[in-house]
ZAVEXLO-574239 format. One record per residue (C-alpha): y, z negated, x negated; residue in three letters. Coordinates in steps of 0.5 Angstrom, whole numbers, plus 500, padded with zeros to 3 digits. Layout:
BEGIN
YZXALA ...
***
This chain:
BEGIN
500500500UNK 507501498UNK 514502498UNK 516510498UNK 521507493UNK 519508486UNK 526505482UNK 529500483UNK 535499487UNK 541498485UNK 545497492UNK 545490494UNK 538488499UNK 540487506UNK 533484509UNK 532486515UNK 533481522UNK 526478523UNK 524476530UNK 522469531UNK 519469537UNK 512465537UNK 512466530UNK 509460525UNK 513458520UNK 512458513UNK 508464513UNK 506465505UNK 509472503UNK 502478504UNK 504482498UNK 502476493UNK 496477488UNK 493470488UNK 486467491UNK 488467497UNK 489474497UNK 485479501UNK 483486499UNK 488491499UNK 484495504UNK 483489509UNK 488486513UNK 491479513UNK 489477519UNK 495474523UNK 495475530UNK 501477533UNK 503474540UNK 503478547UNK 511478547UNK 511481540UNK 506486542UNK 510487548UNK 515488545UNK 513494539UNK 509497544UNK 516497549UNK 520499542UNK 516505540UNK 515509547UNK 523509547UNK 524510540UNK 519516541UNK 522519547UNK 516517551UNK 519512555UNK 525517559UNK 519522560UNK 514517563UNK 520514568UNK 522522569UNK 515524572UNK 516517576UNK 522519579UNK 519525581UNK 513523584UNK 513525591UNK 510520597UNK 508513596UNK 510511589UNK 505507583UNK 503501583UNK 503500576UNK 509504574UNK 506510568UNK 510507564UNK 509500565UNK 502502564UNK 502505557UNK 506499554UNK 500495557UNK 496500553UNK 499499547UNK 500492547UNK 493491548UNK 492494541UNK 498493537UNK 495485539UNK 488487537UNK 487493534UNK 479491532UNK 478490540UNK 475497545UNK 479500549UNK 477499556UNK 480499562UNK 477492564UNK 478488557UNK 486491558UNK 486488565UNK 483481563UNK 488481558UNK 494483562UNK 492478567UNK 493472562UNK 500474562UNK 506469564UNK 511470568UNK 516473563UNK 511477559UNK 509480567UNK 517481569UNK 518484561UNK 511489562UNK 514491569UNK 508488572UNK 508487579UNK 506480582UNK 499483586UNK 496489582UNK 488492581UNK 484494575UNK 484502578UNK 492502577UNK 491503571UNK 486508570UNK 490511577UNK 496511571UNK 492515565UNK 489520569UNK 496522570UNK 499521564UNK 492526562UNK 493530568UNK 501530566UNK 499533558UNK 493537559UNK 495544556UNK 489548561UNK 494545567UNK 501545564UNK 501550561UNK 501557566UNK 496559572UNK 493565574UNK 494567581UNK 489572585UNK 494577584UNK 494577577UNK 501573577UNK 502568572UNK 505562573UNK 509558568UNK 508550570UNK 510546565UNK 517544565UNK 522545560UNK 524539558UNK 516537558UNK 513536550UNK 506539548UNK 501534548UNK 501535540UNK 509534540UNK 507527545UNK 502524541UNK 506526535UNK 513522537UNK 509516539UNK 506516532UNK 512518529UNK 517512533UNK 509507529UNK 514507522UNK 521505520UNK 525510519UNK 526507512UNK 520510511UNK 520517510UNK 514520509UNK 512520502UNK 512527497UNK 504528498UNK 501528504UNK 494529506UNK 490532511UNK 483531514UNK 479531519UNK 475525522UNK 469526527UNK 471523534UNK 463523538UNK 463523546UNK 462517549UNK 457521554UNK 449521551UNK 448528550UNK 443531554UNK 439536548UNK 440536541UNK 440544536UNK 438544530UNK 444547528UNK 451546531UNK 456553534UNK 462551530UNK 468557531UNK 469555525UNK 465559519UNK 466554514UNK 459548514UNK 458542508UNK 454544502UNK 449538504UNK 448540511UNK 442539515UNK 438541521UNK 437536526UNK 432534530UNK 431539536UNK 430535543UNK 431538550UNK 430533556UNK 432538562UNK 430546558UNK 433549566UNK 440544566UNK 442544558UNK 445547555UNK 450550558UNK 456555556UNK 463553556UNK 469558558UNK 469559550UNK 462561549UNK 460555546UNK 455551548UNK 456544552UNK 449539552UNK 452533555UNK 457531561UNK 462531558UNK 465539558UNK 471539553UNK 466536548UNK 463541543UNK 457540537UNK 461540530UNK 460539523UNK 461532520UNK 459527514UNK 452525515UNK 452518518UNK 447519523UNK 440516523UNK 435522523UNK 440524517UNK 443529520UNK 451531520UNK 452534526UNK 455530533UNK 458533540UNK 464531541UNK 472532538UNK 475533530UNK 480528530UNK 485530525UNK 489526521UNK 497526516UNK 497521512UNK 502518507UNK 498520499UNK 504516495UNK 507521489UNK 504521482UNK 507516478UNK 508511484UNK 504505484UNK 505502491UNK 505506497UNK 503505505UNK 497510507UNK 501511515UNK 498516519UNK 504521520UNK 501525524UNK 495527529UNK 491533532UNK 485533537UNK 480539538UNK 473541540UNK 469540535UNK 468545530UNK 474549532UNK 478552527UNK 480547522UNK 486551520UNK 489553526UNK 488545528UNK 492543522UNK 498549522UNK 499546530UNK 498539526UNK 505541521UNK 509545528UNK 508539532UNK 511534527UNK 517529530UNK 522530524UNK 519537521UNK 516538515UNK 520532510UNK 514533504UNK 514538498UNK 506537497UNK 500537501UNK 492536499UNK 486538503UNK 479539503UNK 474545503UNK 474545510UNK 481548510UNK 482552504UNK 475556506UNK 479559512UNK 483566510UNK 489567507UNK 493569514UNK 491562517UNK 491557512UNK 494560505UNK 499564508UNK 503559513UNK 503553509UNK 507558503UNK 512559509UNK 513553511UNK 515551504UNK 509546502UNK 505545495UNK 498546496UNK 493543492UNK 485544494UNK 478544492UNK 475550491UNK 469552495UNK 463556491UNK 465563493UNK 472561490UNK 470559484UNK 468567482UNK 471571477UNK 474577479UNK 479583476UNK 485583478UNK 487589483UNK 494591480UNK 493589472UNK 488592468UNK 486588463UNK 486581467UNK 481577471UNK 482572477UNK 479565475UNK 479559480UNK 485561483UNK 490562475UNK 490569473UNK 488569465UNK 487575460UNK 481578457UNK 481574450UNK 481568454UNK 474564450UNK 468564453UNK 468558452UNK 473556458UNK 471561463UNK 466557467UNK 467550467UNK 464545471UNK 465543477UNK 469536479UNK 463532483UNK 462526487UNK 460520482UNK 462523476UNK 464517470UNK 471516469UNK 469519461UNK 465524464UNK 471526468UNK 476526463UNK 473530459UNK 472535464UNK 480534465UNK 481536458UNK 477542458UNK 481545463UNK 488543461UNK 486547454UNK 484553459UNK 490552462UNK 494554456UNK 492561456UNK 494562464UNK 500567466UNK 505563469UNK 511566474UNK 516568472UNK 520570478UNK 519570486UNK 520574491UNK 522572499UNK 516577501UNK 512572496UNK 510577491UNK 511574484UNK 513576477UNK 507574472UNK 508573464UNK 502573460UNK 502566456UNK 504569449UNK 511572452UNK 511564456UNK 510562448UNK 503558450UNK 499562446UNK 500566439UNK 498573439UNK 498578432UNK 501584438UNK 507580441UNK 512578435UNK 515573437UNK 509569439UNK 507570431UNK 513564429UNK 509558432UNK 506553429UNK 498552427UNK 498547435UNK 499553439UNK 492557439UNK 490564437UNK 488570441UNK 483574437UNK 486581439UNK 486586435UNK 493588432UNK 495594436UNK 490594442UNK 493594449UNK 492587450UNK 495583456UNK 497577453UNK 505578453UNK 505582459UNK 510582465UNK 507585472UNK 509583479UNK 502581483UNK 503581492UNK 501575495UNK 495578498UNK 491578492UNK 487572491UNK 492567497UNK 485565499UNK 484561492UNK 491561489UNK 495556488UNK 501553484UNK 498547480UNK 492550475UNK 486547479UNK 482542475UNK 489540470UNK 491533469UNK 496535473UNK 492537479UNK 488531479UNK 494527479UNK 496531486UNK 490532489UNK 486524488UNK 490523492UNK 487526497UNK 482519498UNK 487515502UNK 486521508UNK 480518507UNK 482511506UNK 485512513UNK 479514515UNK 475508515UNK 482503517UNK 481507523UNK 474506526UNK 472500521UNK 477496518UNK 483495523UNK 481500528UNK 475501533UNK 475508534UNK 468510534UNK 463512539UNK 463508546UNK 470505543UNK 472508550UNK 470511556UNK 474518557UNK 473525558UNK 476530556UNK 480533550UNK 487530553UNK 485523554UNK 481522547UNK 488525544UNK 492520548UNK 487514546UNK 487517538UNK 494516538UNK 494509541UNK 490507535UNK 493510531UNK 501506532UNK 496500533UNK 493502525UNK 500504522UNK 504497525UNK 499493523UNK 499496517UNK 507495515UNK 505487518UNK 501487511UNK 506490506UNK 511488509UNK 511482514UNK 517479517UNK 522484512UNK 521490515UNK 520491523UNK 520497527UNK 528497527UNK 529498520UNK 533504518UNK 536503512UNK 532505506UNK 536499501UNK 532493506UNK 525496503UNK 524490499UNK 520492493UNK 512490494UNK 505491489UNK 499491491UNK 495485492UNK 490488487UNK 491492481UNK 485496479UNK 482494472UNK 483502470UNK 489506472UNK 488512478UNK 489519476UNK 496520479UNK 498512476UNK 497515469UNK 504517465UNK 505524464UNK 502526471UNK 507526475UNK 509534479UNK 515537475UNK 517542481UNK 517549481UNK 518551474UNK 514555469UNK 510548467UNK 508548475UNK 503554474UNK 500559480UNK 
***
């Protein structure tokens, strides 16, 4: 966890106002590293009143714009009006968590919980004196019904005419989700530099009906260590069934799709019915010692669903835009084609680092240049040692020595790389060989010659047509399904991309350490609704995330950067990360930062 601050202020510190409602005194500071300290990835533990609880999940619906929306649709409605307001609903909702996030969300633990309210704590929800357990569902169905995009979005008459249904002045389901998690973190915390994005498996809480051996993702990418599950058909005249996308549906559920996952089940399969939950989180910057992995961000879709139309819809739907420079993914969505992956995320101004998938790893020529050769994404020339050509692969488990070492091997590499010179608004770009870049010495490129004896020697022969101070300007098609800015596998790579461990991190805080959002964690069906019970998880984990790094210093209200205390963490690890080390850190869009 950490401050987005990596020097030290030098403005005054103005702490922020702390509420003191219900709050015990004396509160030893969460940030200290002593025995009595948790993990970092545990949480301390306090339990929050209802009031407070109340309180944030009342902030965070009015920050986001929710509120207004919620009281709009209210107001609208037609005929007898709500017992339990849609607005009053969801601050129940989110209290229920903000208070507990370790608690099931369900309907009837919810209604128990509220019925403990005093009569203050009622009056401030907005609950009226005499209400029933189906108020609530009455109240999320019309939430679910209010966002669901087959119903909001458009309608087809019989004559062919089509019906635009959703309002102007109502927010896709993403931009909703995406507010609600936004208004979760002070705006004293801007989102970090590097973000990473994963998916994460949400399951179907209805029992599947039958079982495939293999899922039908939409999507073409699968694991490398995918498995067969066992196949089981209990009705082989009912399951499956195809859904309006062709796809098959094998339980009760009929926006849930079997999908790829990692492999957690106890037939050793990773196959699951359900929904990809994808998740923005904060990664931290190279070279900053403490960060809070927020969750910045959320997308839901059918599992096995296209992982990068999933995440550019991610990125668009943001509250505040796109704030960060870098972004780090998985194979799951840089083996996606250029036009929808690649492509979008250089336009949209991002840094892309990635793992490289087999098929990505092949050295290939270049299209327009003779002479050169694509390797995991950097273009080198031909005199490049054999030696450096096929280096071995980062893999899961490897020894911090072992790793190193392989790190060493493609900073060397990396020194034979053409680097940009120059780039063009239709994304096309200049390249210069590594002897015009003055990294390597080469007997046909005079100026190279002068260097000292630290610089290596190309074993040209003098007057053959080598490419080593070459200048040409390479199309954006070529290579964009592997290319990218920072050499793959460099120090500098590694620094950007191991950082990609805190989505993971996010993960497991979600469904394991402060959150339950597992299977049979809740009772709703449909994309919408599981869509909207991910986002209440999500603000629970991120508040109570900021209550662990910061305590009663920062609230949700905090909006001056300079009212950020400074923070360690709890505990320092006995060998530095990757990105912590010195000289690791991203020196932007230069000739160093090579595509």
């Amino acid at each position: 966890m950490t401050s987005t601050k990596s020097t030290p202020n030098t403005a005054p510190i103005k702490p922020a106002t702390a509420r003191t409602t219900n709050r015990r005194p004396n509160l030893p500071p969460t940030h200290d590293i002593g025995a009595g300290s948790m993990p970092a990835w545990l949480p301390e533990g306090r339990i929050v009143s209802n009031r407070e609880a109340l309180e944030d999940a009342t902030y965070v619906l009015q920050r986001s714009g929710a509120a207004a929306i919620l009281r709009r649709v209210e107001a609208q409605k037609r005929g007898t009006k709500r017992v339990v307001s849609l607005h009053t609903a969801f601050v129940i909702f989110l209290g229920f968590k903000i208070q507990a996030p370790k608690k099931d969300f369900q309907f009837a633990d919810i209604k128990r919980w509220a019925d403990a309210f005093t009569p203050s704590q009622a009056k401030f929800a907005g609950l009226p004196g005499s209400w029933r357990y189906d108020h609530l569902q009455d109240a999320f169905a019309a939430v679910v019904k209010l966002l669901e995009p087959a119903e909001s979005e458009r309608r087809v008459s019989e004559a062919g005419v089509i019906y635009a249904l959703r309002k102007e002045w109502l927010p896709t389901l993403d931009q909703f989700v995406n507010a609600a998690v936004a208004a979760s973190i002070p705006s004293a915390l801007p989102p970090t530099p590097v973000q990473a994005i994963d998916s994460t498996d949400i399951r179907s809480h209805a029992r599947s009906r039958m079982g495939q051996k293999e899922p039908d993702p939409a999507d073409t990418y699968r694991p490398d260590d995918s498995r067969p599950s066992r196949e089981f058909n209990h009705d082989p005249d009912e399951w499956p069934k195809k859904g309006a996308d062709g796809r098959m549906i094998v339980g009760p559920d009929s926006q849930a799709r079997l999908g790829w996952c990692t492999r957690t089940n106890s037939d050793g399969s990773n196959s699951f019915n359900g929904w990809d939950g994808h998740l923005l989180v904060d990664a931290g910057s190279p070279g900053l010692e403490f960060s809070v992995p927020f969750i910045r961000g959320i997308a839901v879709r059918p599992a096995g669903s296209y992982k990068a139309q999933a995440g550019i819809d991610l990125l668009d739907s943001l509250r505040d835009g796109i704030t960060f420079q870098y972004l780090v993914a998985d194979r799951g969505y840089s083996y996606a084609k250029p036009l929808s992956w690649a492509r979008p995320l250089k336009e949209r101004g991002l840094v892309y680092a990635h793992d490289l998938h087999v098929a990505q790893r092949r050295p290939h020529p270049s299209d327009v240049m003779p002479g050169v050769i694509w390797i995991d994404g950097t273009l080198f020339p031909d005199c490049l040692p054999k030696r450096l050509r096929t280096l071995d692969a980062f893999k899961p488990g490897m020894r911090p020595e072992a790793k190193d070492a392989l790190i060493a091997q493609y900073d060397e590499r990396a020194q034979w790389a053409f680097v940009p010179n120059r780039r063009y608004e239709n994304g096309d770009i200049q390249y210069k060989g590594p002897a015009r870049a003055k990294h390597v010495r080469c007997v046909n490129y005079g100026p190279s010659a002068r260097l000292g004896e630290r610089v290596p020697m190309t074993n040209c022969a003098p007057g053959a047509a080598c490419k080593c101070a070459a200048t040409k300007v390479i199309p954006r098609s070529e290579a964009e399904w592997e290319r990218q800015e920072i050499i793959y596998g460099t120090s500098q790579w590694a620094a950007v991309y191991g950082l990609r461990n805190l989505v993971e991190s996010a993960n497991a805080q979600l469904k394991f350490w402060r959150g339950t959002m597992r299977q049979h964690g809740t009772c709703v069906f449909g994309t919408t609704a599981n869509t909207l019970v991910l986002m209440i998880h999500v603000i629970a984990i991120n508040i109570s995330l900021r209550r662990d790094a910061y305590g009663a210093d920062v609230t949700l209200k905090t909006a001056d950067p300079r009212c950020i205390p400074p923070r360690k963490r709890r505990r320092r690890p006995a060998r530095p990360p990757m990105h912590a080390r010195p000289g690791n850190r991203p020196r932007g869009r230069t000739s160093e930062v090579r595509a």
